[in-house]
C-alpha positions in Angstrom: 121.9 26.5 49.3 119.3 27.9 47.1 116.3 27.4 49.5 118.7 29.6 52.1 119.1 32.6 49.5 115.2 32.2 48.2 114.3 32.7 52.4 116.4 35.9 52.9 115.2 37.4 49.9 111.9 36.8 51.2 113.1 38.1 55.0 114.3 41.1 53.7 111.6 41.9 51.6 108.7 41.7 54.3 111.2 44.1 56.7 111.1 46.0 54.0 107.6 46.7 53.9 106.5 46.4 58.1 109.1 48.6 59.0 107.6 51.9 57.2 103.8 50.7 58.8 105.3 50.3 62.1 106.7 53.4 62.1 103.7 55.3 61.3 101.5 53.6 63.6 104.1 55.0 66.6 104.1 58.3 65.4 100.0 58.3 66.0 100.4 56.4 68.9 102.5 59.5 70.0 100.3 61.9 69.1 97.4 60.6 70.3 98.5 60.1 73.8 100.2 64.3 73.6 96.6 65.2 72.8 95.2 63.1 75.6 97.8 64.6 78.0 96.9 68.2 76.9 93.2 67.5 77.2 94.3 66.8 80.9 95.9 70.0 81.9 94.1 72.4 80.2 94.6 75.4 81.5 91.9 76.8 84.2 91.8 80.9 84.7 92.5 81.8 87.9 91.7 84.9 89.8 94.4 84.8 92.6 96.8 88.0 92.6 96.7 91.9 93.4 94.8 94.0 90.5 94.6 97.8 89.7 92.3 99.7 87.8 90.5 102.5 86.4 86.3 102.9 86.6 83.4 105.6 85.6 80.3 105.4 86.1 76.9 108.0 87.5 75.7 108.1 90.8 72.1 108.7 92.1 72.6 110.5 95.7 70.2 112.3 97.9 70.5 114.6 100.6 67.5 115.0 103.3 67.4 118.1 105.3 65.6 119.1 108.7 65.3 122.6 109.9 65.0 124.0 113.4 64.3 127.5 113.9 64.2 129.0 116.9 65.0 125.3 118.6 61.6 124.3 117.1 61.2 122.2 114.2 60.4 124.0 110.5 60.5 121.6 107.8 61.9 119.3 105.7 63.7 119.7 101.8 64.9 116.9 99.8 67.4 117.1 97.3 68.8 115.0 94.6 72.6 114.8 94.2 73.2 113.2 91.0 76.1 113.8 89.1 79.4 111.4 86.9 82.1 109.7 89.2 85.2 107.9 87.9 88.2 107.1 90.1 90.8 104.3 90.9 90.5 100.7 92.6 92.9 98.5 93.8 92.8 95.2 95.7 93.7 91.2 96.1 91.9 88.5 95.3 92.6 84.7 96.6 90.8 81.7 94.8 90.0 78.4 96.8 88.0 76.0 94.5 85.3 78.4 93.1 84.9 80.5 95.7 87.1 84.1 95.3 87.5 86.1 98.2 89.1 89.7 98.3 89.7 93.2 99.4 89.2 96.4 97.0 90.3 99.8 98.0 89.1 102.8 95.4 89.1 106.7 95.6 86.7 108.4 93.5 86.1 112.4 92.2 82.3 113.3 91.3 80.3 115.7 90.2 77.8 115.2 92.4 75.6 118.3 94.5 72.5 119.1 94.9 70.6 122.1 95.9 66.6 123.2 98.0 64.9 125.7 99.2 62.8 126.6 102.3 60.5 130.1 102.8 59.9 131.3 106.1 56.7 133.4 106.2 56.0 135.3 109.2 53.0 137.6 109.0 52.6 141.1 110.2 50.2 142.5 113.3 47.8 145.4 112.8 48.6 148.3 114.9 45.9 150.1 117.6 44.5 153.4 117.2 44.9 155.6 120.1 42.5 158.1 121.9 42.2 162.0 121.9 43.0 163.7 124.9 40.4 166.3 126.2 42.0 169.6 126.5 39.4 170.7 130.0 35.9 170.6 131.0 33.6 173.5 129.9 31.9 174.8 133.0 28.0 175.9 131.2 28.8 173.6 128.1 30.2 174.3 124.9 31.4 177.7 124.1 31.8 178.3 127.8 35.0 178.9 129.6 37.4 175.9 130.1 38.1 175.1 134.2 41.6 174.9 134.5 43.2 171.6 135.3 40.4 169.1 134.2 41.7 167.8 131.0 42.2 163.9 130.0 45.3 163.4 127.9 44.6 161.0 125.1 46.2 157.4 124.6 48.6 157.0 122.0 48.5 153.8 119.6 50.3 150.7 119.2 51.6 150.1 116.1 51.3 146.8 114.2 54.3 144.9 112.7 55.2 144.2 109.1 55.5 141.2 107.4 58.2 138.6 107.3 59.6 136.4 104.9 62.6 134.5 104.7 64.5 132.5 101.8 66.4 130.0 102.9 69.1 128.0 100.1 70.5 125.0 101.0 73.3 123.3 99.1 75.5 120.0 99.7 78.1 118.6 97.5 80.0 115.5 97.6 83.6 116.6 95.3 85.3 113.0 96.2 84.7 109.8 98.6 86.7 106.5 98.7 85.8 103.0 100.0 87.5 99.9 102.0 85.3 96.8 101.1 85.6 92.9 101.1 84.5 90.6 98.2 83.1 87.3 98.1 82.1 85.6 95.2 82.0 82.4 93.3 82.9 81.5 89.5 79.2 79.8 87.8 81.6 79.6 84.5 84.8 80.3 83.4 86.6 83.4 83.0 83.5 84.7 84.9 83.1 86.5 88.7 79.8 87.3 90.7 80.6 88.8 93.8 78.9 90.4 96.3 80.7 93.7 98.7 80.8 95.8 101.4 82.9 98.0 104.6 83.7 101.1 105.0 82.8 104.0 103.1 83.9 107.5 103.8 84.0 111.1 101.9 84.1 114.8 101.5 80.2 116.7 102.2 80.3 120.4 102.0 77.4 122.4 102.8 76.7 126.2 101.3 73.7 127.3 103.3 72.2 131.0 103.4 69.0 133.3 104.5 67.8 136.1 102.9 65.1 138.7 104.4 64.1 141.9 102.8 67.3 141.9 100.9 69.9 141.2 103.9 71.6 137.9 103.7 73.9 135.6 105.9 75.4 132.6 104.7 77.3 130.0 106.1 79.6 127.4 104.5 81.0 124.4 105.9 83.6 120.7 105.3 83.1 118.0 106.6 84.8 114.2 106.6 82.1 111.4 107.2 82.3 108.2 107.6 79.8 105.6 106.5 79.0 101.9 105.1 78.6 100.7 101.8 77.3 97.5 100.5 76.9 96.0 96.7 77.8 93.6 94.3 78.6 93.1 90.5 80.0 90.6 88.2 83.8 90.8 86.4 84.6 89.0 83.8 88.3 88.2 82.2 89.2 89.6 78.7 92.8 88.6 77.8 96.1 87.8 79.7 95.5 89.9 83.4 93.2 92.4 82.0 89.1 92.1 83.2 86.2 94.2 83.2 83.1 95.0 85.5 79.9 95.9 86.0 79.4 97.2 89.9 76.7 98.7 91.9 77.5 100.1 95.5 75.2 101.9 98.1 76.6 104.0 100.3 75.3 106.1 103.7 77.3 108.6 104.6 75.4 109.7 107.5 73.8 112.3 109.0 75.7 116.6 108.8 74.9 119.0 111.3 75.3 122.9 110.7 73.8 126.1 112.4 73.4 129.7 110.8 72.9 132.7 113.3 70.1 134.0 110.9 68.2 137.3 111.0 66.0 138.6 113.3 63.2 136.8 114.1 64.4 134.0 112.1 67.1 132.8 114.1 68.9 130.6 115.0 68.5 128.2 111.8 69.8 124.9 112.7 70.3 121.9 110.0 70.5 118.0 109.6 71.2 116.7 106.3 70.9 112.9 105.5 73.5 111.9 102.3 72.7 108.2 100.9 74.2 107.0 97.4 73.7 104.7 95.0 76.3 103.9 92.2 76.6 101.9 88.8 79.8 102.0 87.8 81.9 100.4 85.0 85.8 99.1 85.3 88.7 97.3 84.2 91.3 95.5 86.1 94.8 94.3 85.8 96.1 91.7 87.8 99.8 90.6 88.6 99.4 87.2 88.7 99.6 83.7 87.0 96.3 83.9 84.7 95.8 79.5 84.2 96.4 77.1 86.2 96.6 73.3 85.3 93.4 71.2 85.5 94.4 67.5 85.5 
C-alpha cells in the first residue's frame, strides 16, 4: 500500500513539471508555423485598376515655316515654342504576370508659342532721261528764220521705281493639346513600372501672321484643330496605398498648318506652311481605385 502512494506521488510530480514544457514548446510550434504561413502570402503590389492624376512638366516644341510669295517659294524661319505645361491624365491598367498593359487619356494647358521673322527686299529701277524736242529747222543756220512745220518733239523719260521692303512676323501658339495613348510595360522590381507609349495626339495651333511695307500692314490670324501622333515612355513608381508617381517623356507631331495673307502690292499673295513637333518631360502622380497587394503563395 505504501509502494502505491510512493508511485503517485511520484506520477503526479513529473505531470507536474512536463505539462508547463509541453505547453511552451506548442505555443512556438504555433508561432513558427504563422510566420512560415505569412512568409507565404506576402503581399505583391499590383497595378491592376483605373487611376487619375495631376502632372507638370516643360515642353521643347518647334515650329518650321515655308513661305511662297507670289506662288514661288521665299524662304524658310524656324522657331522655338518652348514654354510650362501641366494638365490631367486618366487611364486603366491590367497586370498579367509582370507585364502591365494600359490606356491613359490626358488634357493639358501650356504656355507654349513661338515667334520669326522674314524681310522681303525688293530693289528699285533707275528711271530714263528723255530727249529735247527741236522747236524747227533754221533755214541759213543759226539766228536765221525758223521754217514753219519742221520741228522734232522731244521724248519724255521713264521713270525708275523705288525700293521695296517688306517685314513679315510670324507667330504660332499651342494654348492646350490632349493625348489618347496605350501603355505597355513590365515590373524589373517591385512597386516599380517601365513602360513604353503612344496613339493619338491632337491640339489647339493658332497662327498671328502679318506684313508691313512702308508703314502699311495686313495681318491675318487664324485656329486650327490638328491631329497627330505621339510616342514615349517613362517609369512610375508606387508611394503608399493607390498613390504613384512618374517621370514621362512624350513626342508629339502635330502636323503640318496652312494659311494665306493677301499681302501688299508687289508682295502678294503670301502663302505659309508651318511644321509643329513637341517634345515633353513631364512629372505626375496617380491614384488608383483598386486592390494595391495581392497574395504571393
Amino acid at each position: 500500500m505504501k509502494q502505491l502512494q510512493l508511485v503517485s506521488v511520484v506520477l503526479f510530480a513529473l505531470f507536474g513539471l512536463i505539462s508547463p514544457a509541453a505547453a511552451e514548446g506548442a505555443a512556438k510550434q504555433t508561432a513558427s508555423a504563422y510566420s512560415a504561413y505569412n512568409a507565404l502570402v506576402t503581399p505583391v503590389y499590383n497595378w491592376t485598376g483605373f487611376y487619375v492624376g495631376a502632372n507638370l512638366g516643360w515642353s521643347f516644341g518647334r515650329s518650321t515655316t515655308d513661305y511662297t510669295i507670289a506662288g514661288l517659294p521665299f524662304g524658310s524661319t524656324s522657331q522655338k515654342m518652348d514654354g510650362i505645361l501641366g494638365g490631367l491624365q486618366a487611364g486603366y491598367n491590367w497586370q498579367n504576370g509582370r507585364g502591365v498593359f494600359g490606356l491613359e487619356a490626358d488634357i493639358q494647358a501650356t504656355g507654349q508659342k513661338g515667334s520669326s521673322s522674314l524681310t522681303d527686299f525688293i530693289p528699285g529701277t533707275p528711271g530714263t532721261p528723255g530727249t529735247p524736242g527741236i522747236p524747227c529747222i533754221f533755214e541759213d543756220g543759226p539766228n536765221t528764220p525758223c521754217i514753219p512745220g519742221t520741228g522734232i518733239p522731244g521724248t519724255p523719260g521713264t521713270p525708275g521705281t523705288p525700293s521695296i521692303t517688306g517685314l513679315i512676323d510670324y507667330q504660332n501658339k499651342l494654348p492646350w493639346f490632349g493625348t489618347f495613348r496605350g501603355r505597355i510595360g513590365f515590373t524589373p522590381a517591385e512597386r516599380w513600372l517601365v513602360y513604353a507609349t503612344g496613339g493619338l495626339a491632337y491640339g489647339e495651333v493658332d497662327t498671328v501672321e502679318s506684313l508691313t511695307v512702308g508703314g502699311t500692314s495686313v495681318a491675318l490670324s487664324t485656329s486650327a484643330i490638328r491631329l497627330g501622333w505621339t510616342v514615349g515612355g517613362g517609369v512610375e513608381a508606387a508611394i503608399r496605398d493607390g498613390w504613384t508617381a512618374k517621370l514621362e517623356y512624350l513626342y508629339i507631331d502635330f502636323g503640318s498648318v496652312t494659311d494665306a495673307l493677301v499681302g501688299i502690292a508687289p508682295i502678294t499673295p503670301i502663302a505659309t506652311r508651318s511644321h509643329v513637333t513637341d517634345n515633353i518631360v513631364r512629372v505626375g502622380v496617380n491614384y488608383r481605385w483598386s486592390s494595391s497587394a495581392v497574395a504571393r503563395y
